[in-house]
N, C-alpha and C positions, 0 to 999 in steps of 0.2 A: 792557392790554398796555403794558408800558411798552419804550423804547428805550435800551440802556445804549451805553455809549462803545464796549464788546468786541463791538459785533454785527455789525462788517463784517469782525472777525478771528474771530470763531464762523462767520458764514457762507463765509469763506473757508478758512477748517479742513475745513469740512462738505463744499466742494462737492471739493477737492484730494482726501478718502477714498475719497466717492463713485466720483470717476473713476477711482482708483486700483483701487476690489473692482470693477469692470467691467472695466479692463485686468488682473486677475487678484494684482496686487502684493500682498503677503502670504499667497499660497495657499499658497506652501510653507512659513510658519509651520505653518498647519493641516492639511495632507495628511496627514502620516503619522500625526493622530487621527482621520480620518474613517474611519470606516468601509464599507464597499459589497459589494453582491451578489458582486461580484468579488474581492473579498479573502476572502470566506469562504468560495469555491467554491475558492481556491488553497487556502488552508490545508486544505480539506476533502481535497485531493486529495494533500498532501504529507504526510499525518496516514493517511492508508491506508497505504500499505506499511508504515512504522512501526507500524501497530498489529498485524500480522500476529507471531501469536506466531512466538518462536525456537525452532527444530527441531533435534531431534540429530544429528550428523551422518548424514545418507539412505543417504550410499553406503556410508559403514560396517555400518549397519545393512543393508541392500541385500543385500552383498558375506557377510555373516555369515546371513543367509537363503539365499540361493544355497549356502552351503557347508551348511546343514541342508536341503536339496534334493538334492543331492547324494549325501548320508549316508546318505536315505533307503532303505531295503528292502524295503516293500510300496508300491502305488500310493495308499491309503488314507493312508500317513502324506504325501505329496506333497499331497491331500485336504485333508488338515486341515492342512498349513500355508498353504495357497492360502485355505482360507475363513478364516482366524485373522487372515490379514494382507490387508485390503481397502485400505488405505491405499498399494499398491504392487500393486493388480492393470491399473493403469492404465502400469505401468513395464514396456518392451518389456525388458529384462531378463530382470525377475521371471518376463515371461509366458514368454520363450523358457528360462529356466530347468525352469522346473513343466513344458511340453510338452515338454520335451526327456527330462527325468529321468521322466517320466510314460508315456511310449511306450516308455522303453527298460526299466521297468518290465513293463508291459503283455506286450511281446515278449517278455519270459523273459530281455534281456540285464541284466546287472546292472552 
């Protein structure tokens, strides 16, 4: 081991770092490349609704179902657009469109 002239300015370089990564000094060089559990659980969560495909307008399409509800003149054709479109049987709507137009089929009113 030898002792050079620089070893009381190397151990006092050393121990000022030291104290400095335990009071935290330079963390925010490197935060925003660390990575953590918790940055990938936000991204994860900001990254879902974005991935949800884009839809045609609903209420257009909706609103143009409802008028071939309507149109209809046996209860069978009301039938077959109720099961054709499952995508909108969950839409109070839809549903009160088809039992509406469906009874008043049924009743003989047209």
């Amino acid at each position: 081991m030898s002792i050079t002239d620089e070893a009381f300015k190397m151990a006092y370089t050393d121990a000022i770092s030291n104290a400095a990564k335990a009071l935290g000094c330079g963390a925010d060089i490197w935060f925003d490349k660390d990575r953590t559990k918790y940055d990938l659980q936000q991204e994860r969560a900001q990254a879902a609704p974005q991935s949800a495909p884009a839809q045609p307008d609903n209420d257009m399409v909706l609103l143009q179902l409802i008028a071939k509800i309507n149109a209809c003149k046996t209860a069978d054709e009301v039938t077959a657009i109720w099961n054709s479109n499952p995508t909108y049987k969950s839409d109070v709507r839809f549903k009160d469109a088809v039992a509406t137009r469906g009874k008043a089929l049924k009743g003989g009113a047209a």
